[in-house]
N, C-alpha and C positions, 0 to 999 in steps of 0.2 A: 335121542342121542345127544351125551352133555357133548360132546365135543365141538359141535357146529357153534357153539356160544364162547368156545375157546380165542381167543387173541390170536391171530398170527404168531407164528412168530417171528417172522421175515418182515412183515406189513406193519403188524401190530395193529391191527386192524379186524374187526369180527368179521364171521362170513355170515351172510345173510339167509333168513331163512323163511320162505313164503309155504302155508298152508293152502287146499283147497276149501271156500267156502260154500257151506249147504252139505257137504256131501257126506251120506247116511253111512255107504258099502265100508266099510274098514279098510278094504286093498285101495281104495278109491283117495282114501285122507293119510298118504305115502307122503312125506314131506321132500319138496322140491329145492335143492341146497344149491344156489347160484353162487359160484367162485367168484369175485368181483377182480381179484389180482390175476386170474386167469382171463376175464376180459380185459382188463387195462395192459395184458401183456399183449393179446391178439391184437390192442388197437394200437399199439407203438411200434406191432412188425409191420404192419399195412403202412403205416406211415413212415417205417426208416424204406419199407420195398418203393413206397413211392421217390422218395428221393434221392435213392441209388438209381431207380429208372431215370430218374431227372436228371443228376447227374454223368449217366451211364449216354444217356442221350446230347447230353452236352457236350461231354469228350468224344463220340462218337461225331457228332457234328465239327467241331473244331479239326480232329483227325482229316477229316471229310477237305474240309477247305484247306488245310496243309496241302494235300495230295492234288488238288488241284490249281494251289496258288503258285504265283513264283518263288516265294518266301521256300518255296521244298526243299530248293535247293539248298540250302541250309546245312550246317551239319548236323547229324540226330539230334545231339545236346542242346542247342539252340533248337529244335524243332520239338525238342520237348519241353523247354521252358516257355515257347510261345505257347503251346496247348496247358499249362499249367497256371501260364498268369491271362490266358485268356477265359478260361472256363472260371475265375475267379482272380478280383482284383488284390494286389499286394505288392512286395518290394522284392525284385529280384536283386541277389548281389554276388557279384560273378567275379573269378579270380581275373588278376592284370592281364591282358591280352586273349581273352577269351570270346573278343567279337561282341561285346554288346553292343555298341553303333548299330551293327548289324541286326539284331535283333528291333533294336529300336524303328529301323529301316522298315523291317516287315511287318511292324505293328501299324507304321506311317500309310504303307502302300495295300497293307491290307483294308485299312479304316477310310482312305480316299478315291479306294475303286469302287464305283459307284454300281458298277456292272456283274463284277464278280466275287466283289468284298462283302465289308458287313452289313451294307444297305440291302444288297441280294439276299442274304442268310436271314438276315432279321425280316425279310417280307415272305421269305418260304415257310420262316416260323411261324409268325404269325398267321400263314394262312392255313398253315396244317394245324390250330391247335385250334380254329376258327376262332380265334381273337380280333376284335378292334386294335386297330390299329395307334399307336400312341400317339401325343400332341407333337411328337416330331418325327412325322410320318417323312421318308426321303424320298419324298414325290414332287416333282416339282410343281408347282400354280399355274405354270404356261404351258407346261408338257404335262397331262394326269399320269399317263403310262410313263413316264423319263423318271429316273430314282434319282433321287438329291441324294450326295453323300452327308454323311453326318458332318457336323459340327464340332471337331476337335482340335485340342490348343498340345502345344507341346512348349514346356517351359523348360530353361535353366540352362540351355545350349550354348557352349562357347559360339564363337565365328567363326573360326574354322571346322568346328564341328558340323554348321550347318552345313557348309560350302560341301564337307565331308558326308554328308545327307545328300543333298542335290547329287552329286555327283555317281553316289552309288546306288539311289534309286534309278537314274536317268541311265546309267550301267545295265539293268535288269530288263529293260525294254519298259519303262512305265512312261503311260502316255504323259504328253505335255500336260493335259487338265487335268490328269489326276497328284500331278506333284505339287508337294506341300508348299503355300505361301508364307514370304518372310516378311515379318509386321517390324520395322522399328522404329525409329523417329522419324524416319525420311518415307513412311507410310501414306503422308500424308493426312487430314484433318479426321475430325470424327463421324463426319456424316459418310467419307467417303470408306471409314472402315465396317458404319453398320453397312452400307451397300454390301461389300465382301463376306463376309458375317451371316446375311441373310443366304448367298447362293451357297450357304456348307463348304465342306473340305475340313483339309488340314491345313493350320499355320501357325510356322512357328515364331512363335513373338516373345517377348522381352516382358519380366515380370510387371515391371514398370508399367506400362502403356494397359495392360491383360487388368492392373488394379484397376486402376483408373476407367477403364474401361467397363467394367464390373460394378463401379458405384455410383456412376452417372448414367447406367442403362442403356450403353452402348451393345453391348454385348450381355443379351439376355441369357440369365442361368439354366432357363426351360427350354431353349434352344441349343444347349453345349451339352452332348453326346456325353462325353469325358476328358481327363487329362492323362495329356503322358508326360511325365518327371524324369528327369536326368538328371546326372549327382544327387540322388536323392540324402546323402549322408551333410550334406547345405542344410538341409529343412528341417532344421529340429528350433524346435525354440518360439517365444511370441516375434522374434528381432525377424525370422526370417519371412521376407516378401511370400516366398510361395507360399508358406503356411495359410497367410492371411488368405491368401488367393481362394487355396484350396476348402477355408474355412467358410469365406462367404460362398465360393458355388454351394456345396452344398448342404448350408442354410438355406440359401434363397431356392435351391432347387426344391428342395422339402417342402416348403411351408407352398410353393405356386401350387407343387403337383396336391397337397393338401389340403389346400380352397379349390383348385378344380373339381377333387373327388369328393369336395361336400364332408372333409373329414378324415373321410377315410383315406389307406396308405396302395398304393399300388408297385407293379413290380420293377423293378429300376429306377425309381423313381429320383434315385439319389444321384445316378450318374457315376459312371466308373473313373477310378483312379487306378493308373498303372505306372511303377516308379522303378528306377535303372541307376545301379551303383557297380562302378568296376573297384572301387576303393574300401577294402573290406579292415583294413588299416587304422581307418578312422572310428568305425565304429566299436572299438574298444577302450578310445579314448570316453573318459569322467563316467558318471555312475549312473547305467541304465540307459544308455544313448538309443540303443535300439529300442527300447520301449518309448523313447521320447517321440523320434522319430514315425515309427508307427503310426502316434498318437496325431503328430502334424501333418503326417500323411492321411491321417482316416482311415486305414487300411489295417486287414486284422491278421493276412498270411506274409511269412517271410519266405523265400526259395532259394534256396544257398547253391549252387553251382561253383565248389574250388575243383581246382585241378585235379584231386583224386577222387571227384567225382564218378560213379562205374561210367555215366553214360560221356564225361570231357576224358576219363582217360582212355577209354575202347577207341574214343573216334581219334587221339594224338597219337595212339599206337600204333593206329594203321599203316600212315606213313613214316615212321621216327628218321628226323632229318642227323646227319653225321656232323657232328657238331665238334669241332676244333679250338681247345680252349688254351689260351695263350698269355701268360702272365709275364706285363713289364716289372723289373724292378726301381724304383725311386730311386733317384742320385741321392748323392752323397748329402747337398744341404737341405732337399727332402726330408732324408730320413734326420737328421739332426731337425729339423722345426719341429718334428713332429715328436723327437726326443722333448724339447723344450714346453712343447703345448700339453704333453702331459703334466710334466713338473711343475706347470702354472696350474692343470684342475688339480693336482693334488694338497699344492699350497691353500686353491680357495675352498677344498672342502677340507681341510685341516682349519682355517681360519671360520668356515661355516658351523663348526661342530661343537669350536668352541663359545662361540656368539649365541650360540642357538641349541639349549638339547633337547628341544624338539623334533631333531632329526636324526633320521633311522640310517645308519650307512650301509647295515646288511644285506641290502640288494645287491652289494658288488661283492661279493665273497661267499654269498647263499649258493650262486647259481652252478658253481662247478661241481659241487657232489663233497663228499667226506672229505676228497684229499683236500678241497680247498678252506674246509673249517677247522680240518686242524694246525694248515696253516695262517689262517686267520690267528687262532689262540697263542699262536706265539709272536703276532704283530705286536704294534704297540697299541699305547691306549686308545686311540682311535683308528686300528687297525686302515693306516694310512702310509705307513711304510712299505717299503720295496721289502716284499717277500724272502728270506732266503733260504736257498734250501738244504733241508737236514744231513745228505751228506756234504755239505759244503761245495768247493766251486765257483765256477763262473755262475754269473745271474744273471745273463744274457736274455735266457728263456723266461726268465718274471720279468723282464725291463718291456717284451716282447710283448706279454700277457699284457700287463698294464697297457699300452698302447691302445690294445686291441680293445679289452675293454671300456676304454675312455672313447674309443671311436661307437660301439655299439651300445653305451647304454646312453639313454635321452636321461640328460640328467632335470632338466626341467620339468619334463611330464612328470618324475618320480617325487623329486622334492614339490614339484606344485601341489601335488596330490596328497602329502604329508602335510602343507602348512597352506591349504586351501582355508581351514576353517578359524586358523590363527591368522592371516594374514593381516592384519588390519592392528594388530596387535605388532607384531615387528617392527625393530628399529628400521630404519634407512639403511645401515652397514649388514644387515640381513639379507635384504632384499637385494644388494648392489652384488651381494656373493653370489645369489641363484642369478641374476643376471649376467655375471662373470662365466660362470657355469656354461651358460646356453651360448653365450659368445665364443667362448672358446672349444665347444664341442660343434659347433659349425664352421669355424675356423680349420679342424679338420678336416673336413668333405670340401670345404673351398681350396685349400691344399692342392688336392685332388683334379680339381674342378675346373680349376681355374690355370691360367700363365702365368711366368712370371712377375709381369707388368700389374697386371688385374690384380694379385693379390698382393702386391705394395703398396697399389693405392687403396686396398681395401683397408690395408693394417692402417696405413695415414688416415682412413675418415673414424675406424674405430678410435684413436689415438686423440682425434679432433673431436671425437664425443663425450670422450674420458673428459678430457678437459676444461669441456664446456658442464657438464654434469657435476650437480654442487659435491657428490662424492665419488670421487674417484674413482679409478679400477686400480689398486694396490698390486697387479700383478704384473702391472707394464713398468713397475720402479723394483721389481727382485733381478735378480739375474738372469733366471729366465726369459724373463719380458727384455730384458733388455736384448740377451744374444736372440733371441725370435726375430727380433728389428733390424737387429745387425746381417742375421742373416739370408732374411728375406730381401734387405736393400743389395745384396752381394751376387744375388740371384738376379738382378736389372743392373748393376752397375758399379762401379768399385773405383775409388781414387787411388791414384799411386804416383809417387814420386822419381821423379827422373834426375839423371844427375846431370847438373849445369856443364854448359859446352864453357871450357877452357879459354876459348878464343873469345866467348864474349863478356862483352863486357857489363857493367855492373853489379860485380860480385859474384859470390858463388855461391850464390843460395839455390835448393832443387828445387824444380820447378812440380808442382803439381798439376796432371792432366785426368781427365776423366777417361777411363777404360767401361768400354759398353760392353758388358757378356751376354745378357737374354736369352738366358738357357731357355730350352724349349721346352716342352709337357713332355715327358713321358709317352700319353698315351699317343699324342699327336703323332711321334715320328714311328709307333708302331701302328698306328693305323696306316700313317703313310708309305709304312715297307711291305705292306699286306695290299696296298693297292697296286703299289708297283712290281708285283711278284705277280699277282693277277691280271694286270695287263699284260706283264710279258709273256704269261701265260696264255694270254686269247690274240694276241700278234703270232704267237708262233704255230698255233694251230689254226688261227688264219691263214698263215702263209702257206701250210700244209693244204689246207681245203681249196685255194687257191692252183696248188698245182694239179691234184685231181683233179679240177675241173678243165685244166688246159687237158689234159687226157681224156675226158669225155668219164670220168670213172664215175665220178659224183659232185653233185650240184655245189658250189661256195656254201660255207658257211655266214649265215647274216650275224650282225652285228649283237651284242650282250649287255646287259643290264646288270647293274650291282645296287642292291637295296642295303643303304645303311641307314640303322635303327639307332637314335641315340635315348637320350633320359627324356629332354622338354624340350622348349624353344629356344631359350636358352644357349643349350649345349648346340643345339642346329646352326644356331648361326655362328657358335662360335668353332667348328667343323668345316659350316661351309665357306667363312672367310680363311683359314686354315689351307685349304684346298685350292679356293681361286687365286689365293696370292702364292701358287706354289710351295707351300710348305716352308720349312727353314726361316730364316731372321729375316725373312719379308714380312712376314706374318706377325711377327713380336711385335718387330717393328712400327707398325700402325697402330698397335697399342700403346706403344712408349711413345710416340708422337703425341698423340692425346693426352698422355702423364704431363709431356713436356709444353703442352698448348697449358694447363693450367698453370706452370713452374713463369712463364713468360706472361701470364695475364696479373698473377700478384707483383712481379718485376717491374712491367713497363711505367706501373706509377711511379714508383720510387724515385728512378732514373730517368725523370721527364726534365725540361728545362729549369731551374732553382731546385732539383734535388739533389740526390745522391751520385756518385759518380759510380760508375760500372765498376773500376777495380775496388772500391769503396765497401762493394757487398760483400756476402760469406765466400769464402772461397768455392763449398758445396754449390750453393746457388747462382752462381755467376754463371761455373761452368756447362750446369744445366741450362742457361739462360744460351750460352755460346752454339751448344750444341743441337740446340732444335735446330738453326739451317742445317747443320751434317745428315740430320736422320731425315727432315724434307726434301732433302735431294735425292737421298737415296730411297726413300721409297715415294715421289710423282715425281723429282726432276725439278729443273730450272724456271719449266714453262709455265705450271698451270698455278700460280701463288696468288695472283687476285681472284682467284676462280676459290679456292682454297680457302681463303681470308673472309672471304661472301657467306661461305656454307658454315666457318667457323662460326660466325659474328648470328648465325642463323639457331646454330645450335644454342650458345651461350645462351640465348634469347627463351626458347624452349626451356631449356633445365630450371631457369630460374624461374621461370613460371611454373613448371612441374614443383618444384620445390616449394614455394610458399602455396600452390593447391593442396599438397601432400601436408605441409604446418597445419593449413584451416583443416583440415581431415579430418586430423590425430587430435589436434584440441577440439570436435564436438566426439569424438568416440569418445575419450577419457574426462568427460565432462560431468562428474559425479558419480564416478566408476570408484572403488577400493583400489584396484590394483592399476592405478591412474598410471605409475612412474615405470611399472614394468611393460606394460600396452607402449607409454611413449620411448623409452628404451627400445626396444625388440622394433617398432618402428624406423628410429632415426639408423638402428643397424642394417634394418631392410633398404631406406633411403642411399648406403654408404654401398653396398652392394649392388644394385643399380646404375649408382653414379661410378664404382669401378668396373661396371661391363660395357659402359655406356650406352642404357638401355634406357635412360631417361632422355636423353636427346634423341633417341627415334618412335616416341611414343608419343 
């Protein structure tokens, strides 16, 4: 038969063909034709059957200890991300508000119960598969039968995150020893953290001390179980600490377990990595972030859980809460800044476009579909003008559009990303435009964000940056910039003139006096009508519950709780000063004091004995200087001013040292950086933001 000598044609590959030798009989010397691709195919099913058993018994096992841990409680989605990133390690990334903490929680308390956790699971394993036991068997030295919990580090946890740890393990009934310890400076020395170190657990520590710790031999690599990561969307890069972290475990853990096996590789040897992102935001930013990531993680699976995920949306549908949605409008000099703040990004990408035509401006007129290109086509040439439209009209609804899209497109991300590879090549007047850009597209959400106090002083330190910076921002000397000033100063306070009293004397000139207005947020006095509509509402069904009970009908109603959710920390505190000082222009108030504590600190030199004379100065500044006793009376009173004077003189003290720490900062980041002037920019507007919340004198 020619064909047994034929090629595959699948393989390409001959089939093999063995004779009997010796033998005489003719039916006897039958040639025996062995498929060779029919046995390589029989020996890749046996091997994928073995590793669906392996794996089949993995999830089968993980299942197993859900149902018996307290983590059950959980909601499915979460309980099926823990049996997915525990039967294999990788980077979950979960939408905003979808409980990873929580997840994080049950990975903590499953990994340090030493009884019912992964100490227990991994010695049933072991003993059902009759394996040896590994070189970090969780047995203890002093006790043979007592399990030592493993060995695991949890990195990249804010502080309140932990606190937020602690509190909602210790919530679930998990014993004192089995909760996670916090390692940070105040740890104490290094002998006393191998001591910790050797009895196992979880703790969680600061990347800082975990290095250091790592390359002085504090904390052996052959003893650390695994890590678990949080923000993992931090760890991309050589710059980032966990990276290195995660890079030397497992190097060192490799090469021990290595020389122990005489060469050879054994199984886990490498130690698992388990990583947790609620910000899925970020990882779209620059080219290939989640492959980089991955890369600094070690890790080879990603787990996506968004919101319309089947198993996050079955389990939010169960209960769908009624949700009342309630839209403030913007006053009147609102809505005019934010008229003005467009007019200055359209100026600086008109003045970008033409400095520079390396840049793309069809990102903003792409995104609306046909009708928006063909009104693009009849823009001008850098289709930069106000839209209008072909039946003619009011052009209200384009002024509206503009707005709106100047608030939602990041104009930095888009141009950075265009002149990433030029940049080094741009003038100064290039770069100061995409700077102008970013300024003024967070100028809006500060708008928003902020009081009226906070954001006059914010415009004053951008104004005090412009002018310290060898090129200017061109957009604060058009008319825009100019009424933006004018009318955010009018929004804290406004001069006006009075007309001189008749009877006195000295002429008749008007006298100029400061008028304080301090308009309030917007959202502020609608949050505050929504509290007090709900209070009036649990008084008066109190009072109802109340009389049933003098009837014998039914028991009092107890008291209620209101959970308000804002953006950051931030916005909390600027809520919750909002709230304690009663609402209304007490609240401004303590802001403008602050304005007015810096107005009186450049003054008192001036006006010291051989200077200037009080009526001597700007009229503006004078009356500023006058008016801090009015506003300190009115919000502490007579009484507490050396008390006040102490705490001030305490602050100044702080800020200026925060301030030149934050100078050394930025001058070794931008210390042979390309984009050295944008880095220090985008800094000193961070710095001016801060110092209008006054977030730098409580830090």
């Amino acid at each position: 038969d020619n064909t047994s000598d034929r090629p595959d044609r699948m393989s390409g590959r001959p089939k093999r063909k063995r004779s009997q030798k010796g033998s005489v009989n003719s039916n006897a010397s039958n040639e025996e034709v062995i498929d060779v691709d029919a046995a390589d195919d029989v020996q890749s099913q046996s091997k994928k059957r073995s590793r669906n058993d392996t794996s089949a018994s993995t999830n089968q096992q993980s299942e197993s200890l859900l149902n018996t841990h307290p983590h059950s409680q959980l909601p499915s989605y979460l309980s099926e991300a823990f049996s997915d990133l525990y039967s294999q390690d990788g980077l979950v990334v979960m939408g905003r508000g979808l409980g990873w903490l929580s997840l994080l929680c049950s990975f903590v308390r499953f990994y340090g119960d030493a009884e019912n956790g992964y100490a227990a699971a991994s010695t049933e394993e072991n003993n059902t598969n009759e394996k040896k036991l590994p070189s970090t068997a969780y047995e203890s030295g002093d006790h043979p039968t007592q399990r030592k919990p493993p060995l695991i580090f949890v990195l990249n946890l804010h502080p309140n995150e932990r606190q937020v740890l602690i509190s909602t393990l210790s919530s679930w009934g998990t014993p004192t020893n089995c909760l996670p310890r916090i390692v940070t400076n105040e740890a104490g020395q290094s002998n006393e953290r191998a001591a910790l170190y050797a009895r196992g657990g979880v703790f969680v520590i600061t990347s800082r001390i975990l290095i250091v710790d790592l390359l002085t031999g504090v904390a052996n690599a052959r003893d650390i179980e695994g890590m678990l990561v949080a923000h993992a969307e931090r760890v991309v890069g050589e710059k980032s600490t966990e990276a290195f972290i995660l890079r030397i475990f497992r190097s060192q853990r490799y090469f021990m377990e290595n020389s122990v096996a005489g060469g050879g590789s054994s199984n886990g040897s490498r130690g698992f990595v388990k990583a947790f992102t609620d910000n899925p935001n970020s990882l779209n930013s620059g080219f290939g972030k989640v492959d980089k990531i991955l890369k600094s993680l070690q890790v080879q699976r990603l787990y996506l859980y968004p919101r319309f995920h089947s198993a996050v949306a079955e389990e939010l549908e169960r209960q769908p809460p009624t949700v009342i949605e309630l839209h403030q409008p913007l006053s009147d000099k609102m809505k005019k800044i934010q008229n003005h703040l467009a007019a200055a990004i359209r100026s600086c990408l008109r003045d970008l476009r033409q400095k520079c035509q390396l840049v793309d401006l069809s990102f903003l007129f792409d995104a609306g579909g046909d009708k928006r290109k063909r009104k693009r086509d009849t823009a001008d040439e850098y289709g930069l003008n106000k839209y209008k439209k072909s039946t003619g009209g009011d052009s209200t609804e384009d002024w509206k559009f503009t707005i709106q899209q100047c608030i939602s497109t990041n104009f930095s991300y888009i141009l950075g990303r265009q002149l990433d590879g030029d940049w080094h090549r741009l003038g100064r007047d290039v770069k100061q435009c995409v700077a102008d850009l970013r300024t003024l597209s967070q100028l809006f959400h500060y708008l928003i964000e902020y009081d009226c106090v906070q954001f006059w002083r914010l415009l004053q330190g951008v104004k005090a940056m412009s002018a310290a910076s060898k090129n200017p921002s061109f957009w604060m000397l058009n008319t825009a910039g100019e009424n933006l000033f004018r009318l955010a100063k009018e929004r804290v306070y406004c001069l006006t003139s009075v007309a001189p009293d008749k009877n006195a004397s000295g002429g008749g000139k008007p006298v100029v006096k400061l008028k304080q207005i301090l308009e309030d947020k917007p959202k502020d006095i609608l949050l505050l009508q929504v509290l007090t509509e709900v209070e009036n509402r649990w008084k008066a069904k109190l009072h109802k519950s109340k009389e049933r009970k003098e009837d014998g009908s039914s028991p009092a109603t107890s008291s209620a709780n209101v959970l308000l959710m804002v953006k950051d920390e931030r916005a909390l505190r600027s809520v919750s000063s909002y709230l304690r000082n009663g609402g209304g222009k007490r609240a401004v108030a303590q802001n403008f004091l602050n304005y007015l504590d810096q107005v009186q600190q450049k003054v008192k030199p001036m006006i010291r004995p051989g200077g200037l004379d009080l009526d001597s100065l700007p009229t503006e500044q004078r009356l500023l200087y006058e008016e801090h006793s009015r506003v300190y009376n009115f919000v502490y009173g007579a009484d507490n001013k050396n008390q006040y004077n102490q705490t001030l003189e305490e602050d100044r003290k702080k800020l200026s040292h925060r301030k030149r720490k934050n100078r050394k900062i930025i001058e070794e980041k931008t210390r042979g950086v390309v984009a050295a002037d944008t880095i220090r920019q985008q800094a000193y507007l961070d710095e001016a933001v801060e110092e209008s919340r006054g977030d730098m004198k409580t830090s």
